[in-house]
KOLVO-448707 format. One record per residue (C-alpha): x, y, z. Coordinates in nm, 4 decimals, always signed. Layout:
! residues N
@xx:X yy:Y zz:Z
...
***
This chain:
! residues 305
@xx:+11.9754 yy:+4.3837 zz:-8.7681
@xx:+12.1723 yy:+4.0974 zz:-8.8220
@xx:+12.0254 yy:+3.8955 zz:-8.5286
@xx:+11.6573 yy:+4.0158 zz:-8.6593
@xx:+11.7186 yy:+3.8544 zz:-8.9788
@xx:+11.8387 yy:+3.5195 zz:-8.8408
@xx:+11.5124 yy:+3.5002 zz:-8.6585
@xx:+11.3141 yy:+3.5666 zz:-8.9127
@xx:+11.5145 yy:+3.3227 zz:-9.1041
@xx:+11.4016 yy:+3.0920 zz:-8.8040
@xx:+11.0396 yy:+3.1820 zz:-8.8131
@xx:+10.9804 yy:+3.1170 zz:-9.1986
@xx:+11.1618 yy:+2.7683 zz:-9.1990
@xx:+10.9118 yy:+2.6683 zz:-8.8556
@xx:+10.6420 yy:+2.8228 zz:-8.9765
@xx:+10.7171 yy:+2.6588 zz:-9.3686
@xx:+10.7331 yy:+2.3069 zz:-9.1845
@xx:+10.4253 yy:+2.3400 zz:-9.0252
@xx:+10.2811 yy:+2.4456 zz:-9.3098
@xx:+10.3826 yy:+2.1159 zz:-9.4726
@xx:+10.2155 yy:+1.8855 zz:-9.1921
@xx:+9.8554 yy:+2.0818 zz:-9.2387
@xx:+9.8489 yy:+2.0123 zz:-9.6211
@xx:+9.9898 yy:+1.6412 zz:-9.5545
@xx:+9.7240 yy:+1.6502 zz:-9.2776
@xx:+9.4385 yy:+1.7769 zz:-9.4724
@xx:+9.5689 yy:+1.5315 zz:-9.8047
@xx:+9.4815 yy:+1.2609 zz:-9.5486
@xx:+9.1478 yy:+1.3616 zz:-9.4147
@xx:+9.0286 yy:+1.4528 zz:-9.7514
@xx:+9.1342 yy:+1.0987 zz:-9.8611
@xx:+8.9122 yy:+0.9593 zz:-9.5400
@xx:+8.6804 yy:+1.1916 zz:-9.5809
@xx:+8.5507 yy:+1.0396 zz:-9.9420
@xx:+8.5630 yy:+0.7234 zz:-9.8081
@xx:+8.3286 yy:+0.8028 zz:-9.5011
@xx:+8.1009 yy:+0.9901 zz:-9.7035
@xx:+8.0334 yy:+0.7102 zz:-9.9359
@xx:+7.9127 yy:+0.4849 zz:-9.6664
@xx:+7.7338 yy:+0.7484 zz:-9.4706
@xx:+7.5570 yy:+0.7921 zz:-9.7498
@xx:+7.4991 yy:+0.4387 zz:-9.8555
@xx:+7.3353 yy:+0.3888 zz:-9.5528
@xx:+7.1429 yy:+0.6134 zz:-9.4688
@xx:+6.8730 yy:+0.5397 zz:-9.7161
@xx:+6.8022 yy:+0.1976 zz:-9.5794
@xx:+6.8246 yy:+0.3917 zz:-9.2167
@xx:+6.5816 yy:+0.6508 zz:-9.3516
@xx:+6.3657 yy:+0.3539 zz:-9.5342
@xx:+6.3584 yy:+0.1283 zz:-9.2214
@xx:+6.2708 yy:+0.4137 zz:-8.9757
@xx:+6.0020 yy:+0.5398 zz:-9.1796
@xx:+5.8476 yy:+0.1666 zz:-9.2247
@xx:+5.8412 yy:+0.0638 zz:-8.8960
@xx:+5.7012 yy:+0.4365 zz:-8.7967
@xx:+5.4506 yy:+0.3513 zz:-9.0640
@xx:+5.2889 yy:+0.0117 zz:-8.9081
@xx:+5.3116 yy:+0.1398 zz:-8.5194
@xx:+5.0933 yy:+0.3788 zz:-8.6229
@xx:+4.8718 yy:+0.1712 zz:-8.8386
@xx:+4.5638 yy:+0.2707 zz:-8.6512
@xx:+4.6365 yy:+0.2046 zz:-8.3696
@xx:+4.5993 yy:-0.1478 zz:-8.4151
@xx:+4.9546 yy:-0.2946 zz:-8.3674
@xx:+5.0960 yy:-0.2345 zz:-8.0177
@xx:+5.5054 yy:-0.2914 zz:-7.9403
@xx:+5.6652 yy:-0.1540 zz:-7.5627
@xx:+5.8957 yy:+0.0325 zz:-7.7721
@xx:+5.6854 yy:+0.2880 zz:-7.9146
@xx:+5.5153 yy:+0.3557 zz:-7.5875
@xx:+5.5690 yy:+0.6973 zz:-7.4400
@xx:+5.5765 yy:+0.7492 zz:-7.0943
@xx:+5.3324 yy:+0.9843 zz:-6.8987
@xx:+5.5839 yy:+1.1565 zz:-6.7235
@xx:+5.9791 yy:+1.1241 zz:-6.7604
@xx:+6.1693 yy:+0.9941 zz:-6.4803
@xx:+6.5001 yy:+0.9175 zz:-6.6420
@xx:+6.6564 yy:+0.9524 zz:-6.9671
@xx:+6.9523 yy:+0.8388 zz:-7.1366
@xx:+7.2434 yy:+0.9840 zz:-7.3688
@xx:+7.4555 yy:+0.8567 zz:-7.6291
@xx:+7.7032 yy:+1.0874 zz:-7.6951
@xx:+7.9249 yy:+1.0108 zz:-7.9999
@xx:+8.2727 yy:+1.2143 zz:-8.0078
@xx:+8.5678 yy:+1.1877 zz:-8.2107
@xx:+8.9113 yy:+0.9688 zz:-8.0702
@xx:+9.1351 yy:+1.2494 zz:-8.2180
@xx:+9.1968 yy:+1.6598 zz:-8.2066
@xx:+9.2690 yy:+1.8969 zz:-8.4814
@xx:+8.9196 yy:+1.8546 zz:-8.6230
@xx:+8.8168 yy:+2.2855 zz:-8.5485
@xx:+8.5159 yy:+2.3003 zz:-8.3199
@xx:+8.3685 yy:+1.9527 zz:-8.4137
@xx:+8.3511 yy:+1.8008 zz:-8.0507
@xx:+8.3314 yy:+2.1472 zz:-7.9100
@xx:+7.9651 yy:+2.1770 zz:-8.1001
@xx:+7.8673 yy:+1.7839 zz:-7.9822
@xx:+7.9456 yy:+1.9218 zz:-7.6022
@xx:+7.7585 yy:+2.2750 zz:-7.6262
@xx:+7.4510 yy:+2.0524 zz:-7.8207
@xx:+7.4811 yy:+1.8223 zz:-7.4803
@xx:+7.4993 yy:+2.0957 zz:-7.2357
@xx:+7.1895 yy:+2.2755 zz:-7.4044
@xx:+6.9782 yy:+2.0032 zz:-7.3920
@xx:+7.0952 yy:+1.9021 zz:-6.9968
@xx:+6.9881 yy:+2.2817 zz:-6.9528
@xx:+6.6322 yy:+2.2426 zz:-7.0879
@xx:+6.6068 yy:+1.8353 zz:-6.8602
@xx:+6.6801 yy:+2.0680 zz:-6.5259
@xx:+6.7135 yy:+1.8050 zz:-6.2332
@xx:+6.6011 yy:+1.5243 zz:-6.4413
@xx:+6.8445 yy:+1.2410 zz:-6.3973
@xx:+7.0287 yy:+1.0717 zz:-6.6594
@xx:+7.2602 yy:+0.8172 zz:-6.7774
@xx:+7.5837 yy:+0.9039 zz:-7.0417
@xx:+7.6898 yy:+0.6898 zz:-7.2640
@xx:+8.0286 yy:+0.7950 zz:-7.4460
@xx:+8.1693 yy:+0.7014 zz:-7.7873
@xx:+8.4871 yy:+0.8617 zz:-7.8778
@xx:+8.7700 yy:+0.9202 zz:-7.6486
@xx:+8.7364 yy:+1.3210 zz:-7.6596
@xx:+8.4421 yy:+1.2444 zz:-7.5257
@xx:+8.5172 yy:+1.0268 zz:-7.2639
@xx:+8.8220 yy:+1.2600 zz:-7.1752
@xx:+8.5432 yy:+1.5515 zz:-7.1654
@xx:+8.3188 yy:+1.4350 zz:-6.9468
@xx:+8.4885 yy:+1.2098 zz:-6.7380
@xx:+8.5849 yy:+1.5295 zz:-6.4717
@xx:+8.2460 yy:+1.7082 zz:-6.5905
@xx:+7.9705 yy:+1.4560 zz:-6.5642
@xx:+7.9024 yy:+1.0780 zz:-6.4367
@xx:+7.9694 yy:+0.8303 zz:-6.6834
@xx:+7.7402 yy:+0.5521 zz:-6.7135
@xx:+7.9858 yy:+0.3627 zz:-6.9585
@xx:+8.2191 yy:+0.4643 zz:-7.2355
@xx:+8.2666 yy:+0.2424 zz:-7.5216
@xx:+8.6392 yy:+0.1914 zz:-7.5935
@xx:+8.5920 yy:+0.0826 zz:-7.9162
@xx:+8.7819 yy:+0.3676 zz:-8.1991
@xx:+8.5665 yy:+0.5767 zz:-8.3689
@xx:+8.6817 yy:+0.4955 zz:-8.7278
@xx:+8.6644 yy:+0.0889 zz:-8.6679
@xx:+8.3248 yy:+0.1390 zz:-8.5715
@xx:+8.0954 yy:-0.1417 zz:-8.7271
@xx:+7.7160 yy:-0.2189 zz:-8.7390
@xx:+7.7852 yy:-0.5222 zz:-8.4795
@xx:+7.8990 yy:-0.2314 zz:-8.1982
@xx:+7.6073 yy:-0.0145 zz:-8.2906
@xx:+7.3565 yy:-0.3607 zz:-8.2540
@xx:+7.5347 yy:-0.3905 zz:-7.8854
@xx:+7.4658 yy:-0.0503 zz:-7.8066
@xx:+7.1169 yy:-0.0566 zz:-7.9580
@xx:+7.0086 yy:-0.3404 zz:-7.7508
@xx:+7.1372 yy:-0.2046 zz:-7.4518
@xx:+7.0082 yy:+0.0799 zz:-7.4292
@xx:+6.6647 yy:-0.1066 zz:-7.5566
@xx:+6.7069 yy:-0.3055 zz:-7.2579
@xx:+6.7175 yy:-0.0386 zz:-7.0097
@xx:+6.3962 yy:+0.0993 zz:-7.2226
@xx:+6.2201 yy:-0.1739 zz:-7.1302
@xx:+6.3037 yy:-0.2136 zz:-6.8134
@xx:+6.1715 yy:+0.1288 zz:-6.6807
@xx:+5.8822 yy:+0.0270 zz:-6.8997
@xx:+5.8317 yy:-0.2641 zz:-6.6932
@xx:+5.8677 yy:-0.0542 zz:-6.3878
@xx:+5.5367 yy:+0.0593 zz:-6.4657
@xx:+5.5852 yy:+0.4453 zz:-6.3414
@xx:+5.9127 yy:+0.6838 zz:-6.4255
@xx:+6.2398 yy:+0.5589 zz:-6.4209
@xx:+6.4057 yy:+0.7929 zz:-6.1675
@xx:+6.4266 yy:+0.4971 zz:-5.9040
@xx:+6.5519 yy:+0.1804 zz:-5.8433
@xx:+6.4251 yy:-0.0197 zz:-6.1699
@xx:+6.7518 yy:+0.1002 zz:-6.3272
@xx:+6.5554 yy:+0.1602 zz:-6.6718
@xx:+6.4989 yy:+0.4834 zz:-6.8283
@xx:+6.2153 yy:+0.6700 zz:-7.0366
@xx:+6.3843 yy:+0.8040 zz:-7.3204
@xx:+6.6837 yy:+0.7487 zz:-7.4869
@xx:+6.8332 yy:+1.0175 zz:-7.7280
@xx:+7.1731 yy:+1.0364 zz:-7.9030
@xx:+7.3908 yy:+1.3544 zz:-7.9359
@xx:+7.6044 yy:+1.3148 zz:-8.3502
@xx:+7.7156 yy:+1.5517 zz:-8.5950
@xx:+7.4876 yy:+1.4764 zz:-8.9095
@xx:+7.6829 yy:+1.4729 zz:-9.2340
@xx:+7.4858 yy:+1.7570 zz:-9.4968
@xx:+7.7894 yy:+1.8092 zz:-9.7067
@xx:+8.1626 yy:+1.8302 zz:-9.6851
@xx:+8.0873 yy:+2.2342 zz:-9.6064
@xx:+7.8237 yy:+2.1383 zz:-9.3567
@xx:+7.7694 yy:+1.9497 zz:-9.0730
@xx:+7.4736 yy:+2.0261 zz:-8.7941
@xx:+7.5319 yy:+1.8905 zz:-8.4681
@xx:+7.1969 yy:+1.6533 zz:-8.4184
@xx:+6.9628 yy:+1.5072 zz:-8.1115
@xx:+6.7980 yy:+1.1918 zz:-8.2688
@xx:+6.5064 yy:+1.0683 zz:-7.9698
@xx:+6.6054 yy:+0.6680 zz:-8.0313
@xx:+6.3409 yy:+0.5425 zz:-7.7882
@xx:+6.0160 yy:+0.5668 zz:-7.7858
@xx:+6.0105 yy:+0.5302 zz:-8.1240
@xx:+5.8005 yy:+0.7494 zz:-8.2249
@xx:+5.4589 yy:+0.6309 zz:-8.4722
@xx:+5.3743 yy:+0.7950 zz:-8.8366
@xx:+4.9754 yy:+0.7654 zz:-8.9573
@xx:+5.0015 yy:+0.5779 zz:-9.2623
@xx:+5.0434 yy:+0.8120 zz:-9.5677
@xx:+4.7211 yy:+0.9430 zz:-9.7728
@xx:+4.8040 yy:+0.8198 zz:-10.2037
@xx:+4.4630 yy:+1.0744 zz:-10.1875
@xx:+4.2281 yy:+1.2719 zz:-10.0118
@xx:+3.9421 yy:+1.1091 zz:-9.8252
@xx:+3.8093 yy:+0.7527 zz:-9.9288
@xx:+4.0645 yy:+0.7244 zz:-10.1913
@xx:+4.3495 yy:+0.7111 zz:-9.9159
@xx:+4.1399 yy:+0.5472 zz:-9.6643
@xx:+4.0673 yy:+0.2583 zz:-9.9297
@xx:+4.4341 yy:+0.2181 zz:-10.0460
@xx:+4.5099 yy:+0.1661 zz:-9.6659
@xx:+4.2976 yy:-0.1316 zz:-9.6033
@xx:+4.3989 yy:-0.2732 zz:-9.9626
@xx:+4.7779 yy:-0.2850 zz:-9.8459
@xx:+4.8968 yy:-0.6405 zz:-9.7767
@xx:+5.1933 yy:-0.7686 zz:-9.5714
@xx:+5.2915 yy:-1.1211 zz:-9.4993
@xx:+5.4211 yy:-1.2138 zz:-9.2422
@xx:+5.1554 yy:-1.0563 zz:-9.0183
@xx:+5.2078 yy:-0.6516 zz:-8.8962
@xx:+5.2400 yy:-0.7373 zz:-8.5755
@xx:+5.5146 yy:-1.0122 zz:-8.6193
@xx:+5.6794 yy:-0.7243 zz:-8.9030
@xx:+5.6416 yy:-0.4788 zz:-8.6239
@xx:+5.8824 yy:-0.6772 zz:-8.3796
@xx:+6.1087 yy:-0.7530 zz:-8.6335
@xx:+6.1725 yy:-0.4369 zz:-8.7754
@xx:+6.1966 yy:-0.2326 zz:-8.4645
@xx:+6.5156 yy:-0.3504 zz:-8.3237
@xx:+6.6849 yy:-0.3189 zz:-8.6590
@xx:+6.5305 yy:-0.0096 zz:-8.7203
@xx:+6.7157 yy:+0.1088 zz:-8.3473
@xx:+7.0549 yy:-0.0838 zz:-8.4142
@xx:+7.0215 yy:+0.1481 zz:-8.7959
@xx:+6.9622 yy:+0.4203 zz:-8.6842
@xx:+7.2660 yy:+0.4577 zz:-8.4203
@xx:+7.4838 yy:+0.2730 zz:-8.6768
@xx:+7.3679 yy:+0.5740 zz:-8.9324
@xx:+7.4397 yy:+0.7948 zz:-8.6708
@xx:+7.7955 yy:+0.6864 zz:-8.5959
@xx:+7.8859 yy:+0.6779 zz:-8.9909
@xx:+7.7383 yy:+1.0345 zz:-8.9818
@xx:+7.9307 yy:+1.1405 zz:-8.7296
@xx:+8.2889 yy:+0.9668 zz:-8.8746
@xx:+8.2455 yy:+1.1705 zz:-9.2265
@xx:+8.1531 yy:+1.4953 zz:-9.0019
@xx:+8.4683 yy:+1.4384 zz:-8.8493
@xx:+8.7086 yy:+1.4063 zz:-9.1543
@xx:+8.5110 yy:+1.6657 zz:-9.3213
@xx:+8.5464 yy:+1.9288 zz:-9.0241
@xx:+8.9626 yy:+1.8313 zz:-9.0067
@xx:+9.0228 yy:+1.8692 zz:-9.3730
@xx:+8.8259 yy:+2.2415 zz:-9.3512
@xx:+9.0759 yy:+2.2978 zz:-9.0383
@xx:+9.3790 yy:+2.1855 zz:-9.1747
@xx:+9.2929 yy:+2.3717 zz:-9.4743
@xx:+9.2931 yy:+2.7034 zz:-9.3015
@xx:+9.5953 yy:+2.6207 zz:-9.1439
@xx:+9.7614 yy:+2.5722 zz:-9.4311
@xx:+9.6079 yy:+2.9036 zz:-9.5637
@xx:+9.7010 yy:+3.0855 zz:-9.2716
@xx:+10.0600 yy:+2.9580 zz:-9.2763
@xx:+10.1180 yy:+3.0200 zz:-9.6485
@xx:+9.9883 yy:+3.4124 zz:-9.5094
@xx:+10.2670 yy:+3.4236 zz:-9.2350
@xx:+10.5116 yy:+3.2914 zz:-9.4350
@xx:+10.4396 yy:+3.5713 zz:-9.6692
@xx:+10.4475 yy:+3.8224 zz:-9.4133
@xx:+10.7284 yy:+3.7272 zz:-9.2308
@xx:+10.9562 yy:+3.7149 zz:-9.5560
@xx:+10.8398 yy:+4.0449 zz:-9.7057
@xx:+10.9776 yy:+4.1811 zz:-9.3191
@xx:+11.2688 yy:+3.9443 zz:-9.3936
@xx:+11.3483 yy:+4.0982 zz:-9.7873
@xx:+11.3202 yy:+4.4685 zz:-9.5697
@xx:+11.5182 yy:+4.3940 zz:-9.3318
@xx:+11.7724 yy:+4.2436 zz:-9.5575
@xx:+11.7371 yy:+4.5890 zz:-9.8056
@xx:+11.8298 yy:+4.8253 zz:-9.4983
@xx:+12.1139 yy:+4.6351 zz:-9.4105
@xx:+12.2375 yy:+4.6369 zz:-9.7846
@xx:+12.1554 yy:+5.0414 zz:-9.8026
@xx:+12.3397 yy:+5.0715 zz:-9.4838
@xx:+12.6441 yy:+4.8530 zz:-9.5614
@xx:+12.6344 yy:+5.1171 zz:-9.9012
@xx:+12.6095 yy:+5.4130 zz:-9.7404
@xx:+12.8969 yy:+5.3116 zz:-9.5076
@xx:+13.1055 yy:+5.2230 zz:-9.8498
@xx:+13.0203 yy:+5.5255 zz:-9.9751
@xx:+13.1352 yy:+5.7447 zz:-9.6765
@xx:+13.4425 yy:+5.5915 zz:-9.6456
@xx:+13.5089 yy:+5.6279 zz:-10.0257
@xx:+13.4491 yy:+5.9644 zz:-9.9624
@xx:+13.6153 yy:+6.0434 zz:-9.6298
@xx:+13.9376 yy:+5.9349 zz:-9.8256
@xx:+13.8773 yy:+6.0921 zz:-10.1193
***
């Protein structure tokens, strides 16, 4: 019994000392966590703004025309920005970004594709699973908007490209016909929903209706812009692209503290419940022996008695 209670002795000290890294753990990502929510959601009301504006003029009757709203009659190629994490110990965070990924390959059967990794999880994930087109080496949390421009116009590049290929993508040109990106969109720090945001083409809103018939179609033609629509147009749509994935990639770093503090937190739970366990087992243990020592006082008391 003895040798039972030094283990348990063992146990309750390894288990106490883990317990003490979760909570210093969780202290930390909590401490991130406020930090990346604030500028996820600074940002993402410009994103939201920006998206919605440009959305607004390509579809302004159909009068304004830009190659990166153009969809393509049939889809020869796509490609996929898949934003990870760099670190572990975040619960099923990346696990949810790679099922999201593997869902939507499912529904593209034996359509080709280029992958485009952010995060070293990622990388690490699909670099035995799946071709890598390139992985970004860059850290998630030292992220910055200049990184998401780069990736922005690159992948607007190969947009183009396929566009100027004149048919689908699947060939030689190099370009591809879509271009969608795989985050974790921040809801709250008890919710995140693992996203698939279609980048390019971007796609085009009818102006909104103030009222019903005339009314509307009269406040339309009353609204003014200067510069032109069209020069607004190209302006706006590569800084509405480089937004968006730099929204995306802020989303994706407060997703990822939030998720870690929530799984250091039930660590921490679930060690404070072992360490209970194990010690009430430790306290009986330790009351047999006592009774036993007792009852071996008391029958030698009485044996020479």
């Amino acid at each position: 019994m003895a040798q039972g209670m030094k283990e348990l002795r063992r146990r309750i000290r390894s288990v106490t000392s883990i317990q003490k890294i979760t909570r210093a753990m969780e202290m930390v990502a909590t401490t991130r966590l406020r930090r990346m929510q604030t500028k996820a959601e600074g940002a993402r009301p410009y994103a939201d703004a920006i998206k919605s504006f440009s959305a607004l003029l390509a579809g302004s009757a159909g009068k304004l025309e830009s190659p990166l709203t153009k969809a393509r009659e049939k889809v020869g190629r796509i490609a996929l920005v898949v934003i990870g994490s760099d670190r572990g110990l975040c619960g099923a965070y990346n696990a949810n970004v790679f099922r999201k990924v593997s869902a939507f390959l499912s529904d593209k059967k034996d359509l080709p594709f280029d992958l485009y990794t952010v995060g070293k999880k990622a990388r690490v994930h699909y670099a035995r699973r799946l071709p890598i087109k390139e992985a970004y080496p860059d850290e998630v949390e030292k992220l910055n908007f200049r990184r998401a421009r780069e990736i922005a116009k690159q992948v607007t590049e190969l947009f183009l490209k396929g566009s100027a290929a004149g048919g689908p993508s699947g060939g030689a040109s190099g370009g591809v016909d879509e271009v969608h990106v795989v985050y974790t969109r921040f809801i709250s720090v008890g919710r995140q929903v693992t996203t698939i945001d279609r980048l390019l083409p971007i796609a085009a809103e009818a102006p909104a209706k103030v009222a019903a018939g005339a009314a509307g179609a009269a406040n339309e033609s009353q609204m003014l812009l200067e510069p032109s629509p069209q020069e607004l147009l190209d302006v706006l749509m590569p800084k509405s692209l480089a937004m968006r994935v730099f929204a995306a990639m802020l989303d994706s770093m407060a997703s990822e503290q939030a998720a870690r503090r929530m799984a250091m937190k039930a660590a921490t739970d679930a060690a404070g419940e072992m360490i209970g366990t194990l010690t009430r087992k430790y306290n009986r243990a330790r009351q047999e022996t006592i009774t036993k020592e007792l009852l071996d006082i008391i029958g030698g008391a009485e044996a020479l008695a």
